[in-house]
C-alpha positions in Angstrom: 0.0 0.0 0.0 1.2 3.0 -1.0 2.2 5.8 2.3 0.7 9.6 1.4 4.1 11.3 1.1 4.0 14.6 3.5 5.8 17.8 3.5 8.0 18.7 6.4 5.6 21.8 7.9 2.4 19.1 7.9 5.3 16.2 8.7 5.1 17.9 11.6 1.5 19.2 12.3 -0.5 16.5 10.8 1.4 13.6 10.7 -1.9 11.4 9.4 -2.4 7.9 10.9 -1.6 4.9 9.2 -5.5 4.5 9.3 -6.7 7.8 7.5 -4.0 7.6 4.8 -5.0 4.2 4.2 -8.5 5.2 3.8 -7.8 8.0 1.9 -6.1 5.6 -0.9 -9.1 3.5 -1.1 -11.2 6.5 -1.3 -9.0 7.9 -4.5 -8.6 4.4 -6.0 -12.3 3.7 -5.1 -13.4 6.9 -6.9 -11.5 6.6 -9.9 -12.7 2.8 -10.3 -16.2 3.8 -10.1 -16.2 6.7 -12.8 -14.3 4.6 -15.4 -16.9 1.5 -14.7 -19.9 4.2 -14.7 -18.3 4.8 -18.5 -18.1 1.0 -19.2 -21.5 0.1 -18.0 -23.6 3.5 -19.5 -21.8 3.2 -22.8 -20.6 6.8 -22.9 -19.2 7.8 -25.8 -15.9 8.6 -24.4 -15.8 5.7 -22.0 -12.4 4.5 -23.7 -10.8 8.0 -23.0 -12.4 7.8 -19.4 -10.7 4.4 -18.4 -7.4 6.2 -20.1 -7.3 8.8 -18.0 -8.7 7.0 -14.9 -5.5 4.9 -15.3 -3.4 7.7 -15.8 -4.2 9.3 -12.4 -4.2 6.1 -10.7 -0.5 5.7 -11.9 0.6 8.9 -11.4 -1.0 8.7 -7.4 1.0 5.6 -7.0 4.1 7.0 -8.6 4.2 9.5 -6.7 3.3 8.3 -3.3 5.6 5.3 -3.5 8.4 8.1 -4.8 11.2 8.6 -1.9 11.9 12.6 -3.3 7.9 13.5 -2.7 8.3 12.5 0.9 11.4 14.7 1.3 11.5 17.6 -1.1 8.3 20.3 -0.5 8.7 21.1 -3.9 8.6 17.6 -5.6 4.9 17.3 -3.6 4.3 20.6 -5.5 4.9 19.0 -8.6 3.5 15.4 -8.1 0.1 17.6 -7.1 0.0 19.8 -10.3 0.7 16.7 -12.3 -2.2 15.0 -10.4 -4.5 18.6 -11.1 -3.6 18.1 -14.5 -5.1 14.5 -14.8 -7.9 15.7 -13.3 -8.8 18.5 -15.2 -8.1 15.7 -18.5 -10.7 13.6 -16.7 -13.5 16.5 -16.0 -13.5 16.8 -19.5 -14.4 13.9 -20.7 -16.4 12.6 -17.7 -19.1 14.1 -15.0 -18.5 11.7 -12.9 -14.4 13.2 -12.7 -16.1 15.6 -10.1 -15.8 13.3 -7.2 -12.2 13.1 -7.6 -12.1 16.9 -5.8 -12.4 15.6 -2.7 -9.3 13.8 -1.9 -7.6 16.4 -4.1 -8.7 18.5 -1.1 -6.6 17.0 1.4 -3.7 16.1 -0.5 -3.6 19.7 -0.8 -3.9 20.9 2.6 -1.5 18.1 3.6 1.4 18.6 0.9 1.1 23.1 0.7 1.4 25.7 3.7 -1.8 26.4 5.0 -2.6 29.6 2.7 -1.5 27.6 -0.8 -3.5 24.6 0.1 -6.4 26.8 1.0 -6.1 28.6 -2.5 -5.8 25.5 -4.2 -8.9 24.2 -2.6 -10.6 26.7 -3.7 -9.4 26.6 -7.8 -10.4 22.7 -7.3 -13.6 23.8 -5.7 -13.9 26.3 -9.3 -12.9 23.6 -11.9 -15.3 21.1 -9.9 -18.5 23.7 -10.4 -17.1 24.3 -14.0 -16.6 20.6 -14.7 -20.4 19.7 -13.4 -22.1 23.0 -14.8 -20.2 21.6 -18.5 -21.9 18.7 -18.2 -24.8 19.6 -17.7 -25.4 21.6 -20.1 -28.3 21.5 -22.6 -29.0 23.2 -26.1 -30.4 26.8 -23.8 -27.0 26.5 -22.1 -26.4 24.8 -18.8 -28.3 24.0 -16.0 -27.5 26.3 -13.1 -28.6 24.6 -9.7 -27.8 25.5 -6.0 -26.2 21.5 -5.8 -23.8 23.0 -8.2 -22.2 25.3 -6.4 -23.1 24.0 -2.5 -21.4 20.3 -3.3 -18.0 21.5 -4.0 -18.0 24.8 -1.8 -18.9 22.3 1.0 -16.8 19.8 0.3 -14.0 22.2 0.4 -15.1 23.7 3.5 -15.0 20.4 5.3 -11.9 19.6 4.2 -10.5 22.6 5.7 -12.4 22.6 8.8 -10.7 18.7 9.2 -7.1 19.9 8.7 -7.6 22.6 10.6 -8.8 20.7 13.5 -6.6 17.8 13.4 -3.3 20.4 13.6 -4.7 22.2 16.4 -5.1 18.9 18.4 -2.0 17.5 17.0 -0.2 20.7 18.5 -2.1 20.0 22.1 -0.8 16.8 22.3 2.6 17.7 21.0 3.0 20.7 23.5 1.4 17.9 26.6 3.8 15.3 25.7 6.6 18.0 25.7 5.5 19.3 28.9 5.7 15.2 30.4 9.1 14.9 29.0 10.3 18.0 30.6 8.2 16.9 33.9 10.0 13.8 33.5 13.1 14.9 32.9 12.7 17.7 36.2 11.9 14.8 38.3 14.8 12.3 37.1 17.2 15.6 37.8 15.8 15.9 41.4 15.8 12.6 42.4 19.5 12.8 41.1 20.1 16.0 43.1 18.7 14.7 46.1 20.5 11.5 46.1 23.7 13.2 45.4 22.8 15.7 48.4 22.2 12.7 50.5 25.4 10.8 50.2 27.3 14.0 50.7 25.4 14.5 54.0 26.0 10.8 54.7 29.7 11.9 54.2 29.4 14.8 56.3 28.2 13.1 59.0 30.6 9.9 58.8 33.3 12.2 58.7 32.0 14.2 62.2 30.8 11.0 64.0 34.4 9.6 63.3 36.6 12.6 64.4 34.0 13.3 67.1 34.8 9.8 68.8 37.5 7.3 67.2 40.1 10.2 66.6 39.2 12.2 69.9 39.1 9.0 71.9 42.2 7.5 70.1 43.8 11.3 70.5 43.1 10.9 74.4 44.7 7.5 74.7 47.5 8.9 72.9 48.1 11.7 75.8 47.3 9.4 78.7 50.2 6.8 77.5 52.4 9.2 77.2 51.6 10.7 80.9 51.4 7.1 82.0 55.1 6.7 80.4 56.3 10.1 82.2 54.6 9.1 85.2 57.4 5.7 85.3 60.5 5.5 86.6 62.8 4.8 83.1 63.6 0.7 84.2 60.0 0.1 84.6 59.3 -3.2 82.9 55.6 -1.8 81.6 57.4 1.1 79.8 58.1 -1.2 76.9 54.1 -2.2 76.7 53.0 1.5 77.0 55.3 2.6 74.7 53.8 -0.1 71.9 50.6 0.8 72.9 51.1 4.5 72.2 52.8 3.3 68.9 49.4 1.4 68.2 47.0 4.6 69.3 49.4 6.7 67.1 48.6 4.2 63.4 44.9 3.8 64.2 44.6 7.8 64.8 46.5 8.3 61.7 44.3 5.6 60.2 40.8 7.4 61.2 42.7 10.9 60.1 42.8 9.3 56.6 39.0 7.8 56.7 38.1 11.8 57.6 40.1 13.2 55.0 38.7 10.6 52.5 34.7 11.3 53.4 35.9 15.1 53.3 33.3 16.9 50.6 34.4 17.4 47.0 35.1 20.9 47.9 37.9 20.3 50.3 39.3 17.5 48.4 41.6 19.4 46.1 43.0 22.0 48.7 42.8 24.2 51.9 39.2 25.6 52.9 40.4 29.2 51.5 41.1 27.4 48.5 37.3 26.0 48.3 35.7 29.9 49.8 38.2 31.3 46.9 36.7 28.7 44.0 32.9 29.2 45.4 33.2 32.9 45.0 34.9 32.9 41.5 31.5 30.6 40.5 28.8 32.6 42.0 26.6 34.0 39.3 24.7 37.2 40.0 26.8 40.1 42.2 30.5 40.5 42.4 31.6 38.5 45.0 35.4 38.8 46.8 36.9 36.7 49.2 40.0 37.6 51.6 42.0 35.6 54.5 43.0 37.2 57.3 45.3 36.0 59.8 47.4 33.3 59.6 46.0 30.2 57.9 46.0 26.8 59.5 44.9 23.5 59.5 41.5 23.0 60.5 39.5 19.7 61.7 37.5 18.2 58.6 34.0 18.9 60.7 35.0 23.0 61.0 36.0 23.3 57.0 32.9 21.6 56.2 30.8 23.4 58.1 32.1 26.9 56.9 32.2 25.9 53.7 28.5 24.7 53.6 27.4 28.1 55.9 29.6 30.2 53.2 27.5 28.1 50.8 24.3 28.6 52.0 25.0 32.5 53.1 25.7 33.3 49.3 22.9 31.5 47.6 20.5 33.9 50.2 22.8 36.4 48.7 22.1 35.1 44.8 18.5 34.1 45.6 17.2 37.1 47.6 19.6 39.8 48.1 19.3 41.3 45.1 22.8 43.0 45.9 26.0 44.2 43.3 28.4 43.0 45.4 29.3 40.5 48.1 32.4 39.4 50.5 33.3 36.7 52.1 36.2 37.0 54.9 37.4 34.2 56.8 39.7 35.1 59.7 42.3 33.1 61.5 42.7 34.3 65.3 44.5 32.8 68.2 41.9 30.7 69.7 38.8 30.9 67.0 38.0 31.2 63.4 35.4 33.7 61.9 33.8 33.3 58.5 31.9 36.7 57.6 29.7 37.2 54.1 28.5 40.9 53.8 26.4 42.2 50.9 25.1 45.5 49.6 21.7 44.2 49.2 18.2 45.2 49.9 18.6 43.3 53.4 15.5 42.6 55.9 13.9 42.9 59.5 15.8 39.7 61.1 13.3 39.6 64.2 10.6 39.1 61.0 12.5 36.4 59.0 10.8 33.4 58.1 12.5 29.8 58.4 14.7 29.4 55.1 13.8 26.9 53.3 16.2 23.4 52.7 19.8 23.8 53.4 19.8 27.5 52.4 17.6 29.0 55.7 19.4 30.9 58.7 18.2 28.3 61.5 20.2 25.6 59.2 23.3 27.8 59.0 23.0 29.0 63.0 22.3 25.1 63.8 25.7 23.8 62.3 27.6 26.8 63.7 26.4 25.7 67.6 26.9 22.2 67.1 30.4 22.5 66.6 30.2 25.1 69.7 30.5 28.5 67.8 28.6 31.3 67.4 26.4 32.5 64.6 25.2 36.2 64.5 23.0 37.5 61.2 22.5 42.1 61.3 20.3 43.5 58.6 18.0 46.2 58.1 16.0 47.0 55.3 17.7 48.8 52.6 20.9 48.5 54.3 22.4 44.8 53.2 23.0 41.9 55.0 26.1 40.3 57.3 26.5 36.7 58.1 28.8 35.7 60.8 29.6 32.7 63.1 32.9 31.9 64.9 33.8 28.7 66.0 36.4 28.2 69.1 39.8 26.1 67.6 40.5 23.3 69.4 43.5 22.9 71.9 45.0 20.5 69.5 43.9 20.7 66.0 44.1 17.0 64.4 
């Protein structure tokens, strides 16, 4: 069976169903075998011409339908369709019954021409149809005008239309639903990756804190009590050697924990110092300028404290981004004797702090001011509207960073 070649505008419109394009063969084929057997069977005079041309468009439909460059090339429709008009008209000549052929000439206009050519050339097929019936009907007076004449064709045509018209607007509904469910889809697969991704790095987080909160910390205080138990000994004490081995052995499995820490450590910190990572997350921030300067002298800093400035410098800029609406923004961490302070000022609109609601996911203030105390610091927010916004929280150092 022959497949009704389509241009690329209705390809993608009204791409007809396997259903109507097979019914719209039958009807053309179904038509053109009925007016050349009406010939046969009435005896017309030109029945012999009839079949001829009957065959003709039947052979030319096929040709052109089975023809790979009508199915790609707009113009090579064009061409199949005024070689097809041209039959037609050949067949309206010699034959009444040629006007039923208009029809399907109706939609394989609409379908293979933009919208406005296929509605002019529904109408010229509408014209030759009247002028086809109204020549033969004719008598010696003339022919016979009648209201069928005009209102068969002219309705017709007006169906036709109406059809395409309505089948491309409902195409284009389901089209822009299906896109919408792809991109529905598509949000959903990207959150569920997001939140996994945010879940294993909290999982991370809090490996990383639950280890150096009580393997390294309880390993670290074996450590010191050995070596006060070894002080504590007079130098030929026979237990020396023991303590000594077991300080030895509290010494590798600290080191060991120090490396499980280091390895949950969050991508951030992975590739450098926590300046580093403040210095990288301002460079990226879209939106306001944002700076970042150290103070003080840099040091070392227990995984647990970089990740929990870094995520509070995280979460202080994307208020910043989100809400701020500000031009510029800094970020100052500061290294003192016995604390570290992380501070992110803008310039922004700011807001009435007593009046803040909760924030919302990782990014609110009672998030920030809850990682700040558990890690014993202290977490201060001062804004006013119209006068910007200051994060703050300082966190005491520990005697004996690990």
């Amino acid at each position: 069976m022959p497949v009704l070649p389509r241009s690329p505008a209705s390809r993608q419109l009204t791409p007809v169903s396997r259903v109507l394009r097979l019914c719209l063969h039958a009807l053309f084929f179904g038509l053109l075998a009925l007016a050349a057997g009406r010939a046969v069977t009435d005896g017309a005079t030109r029945a012999g011409w009839v079949v001829a041309v009957c065959a003709l468009l039947a052979a030319l439909y096929a040709g052109g339908a089975l023809t790979p460059a009508v199915h790609r090339s707009p113009r090579a429709g064009a061409v199949w369709l005024g070689a097809l008009g041209c039959a037609w008209a050949a067949l309206l000549v010699v034959s009444a019954d040629g006007l039923w052929i208009a029809f399907p000439l109706y939609f394989l206009e609409l379908h293979l021409l933009r919208l406005r050519w296929g509605i002019a050339a529904v109408a010229v097929t509408a014209c030759a149809a009247i002028g086809g019936f109204l020549g033969h009907s004719g008598t010696a007076d003339g022919p016979v005008v009648t209201p069928g004449a005009f209102l068969g064709p002219l309705l017709g045509g007006a169906v036709a239309v109406a059809t395409v018209l309505g089948y491309q607007a409902l195409y284009r509904e389901s089209e822009r639903r299906r896109r919408l469910i792809e991109e529905l889809m598509a949000t959903r697969a990207e959150l569920a990756d997001a939140e996994r991704s945010a879940g294993i790095l909290a999982e991370r987080e809090r490996l990383a804190r639950e280890i150096h909160d009580t393997l390294a910390q309880g390993l670290s205080s074996i450590q010191l009590l050995l070596r006060a138990a070894e002080r504590s000994l007079p130098e030929d004490a026979a237990a020396l050697e023991h303590i000594g081995r077991a300080r030895e052995a509290a010494q590798e499995n600290l080191a060991e924990a120090r490396r499980f820490v280091r390895a949950l450590t969050p991508p951030d910190l992975e590739h450098g110092s926590l300046a580093a990572a403040l210095e990288r997350l301002c460079s990226a921030a879209p939106g306001p300028r944002v700076r970042f300067s150290l103070s003080g002298a840099s040091r070392a800093l227990p995984t647990p404290y970089e990740v929990a400035l870094l995520r509070i410098a995280q979460s202080a800029l994307a208020n910043v981004v989100r809400h701020a609406r500000a031009g510029r923004a800094e970020i100052t961490l500061t290294f003192m004797d016995a604390s570290v302070t992380l501070d992110v000022v803008d310039d922004g609109h700011g807001f009435d702090v007593d009046s803040a609601p909760s924030g919302e996911g990782g990014f609110g203030l009672p998030a920030m001011r809850s990682r700040a105390e558990t890690l014993g610091g202290l977490f201060t927010v001062e804004s006013a509207p119209g006068q910007g916004t200051a994060v703050a929280v300082t966190l005491p150092l520990p005697l004996e960073a690990p």
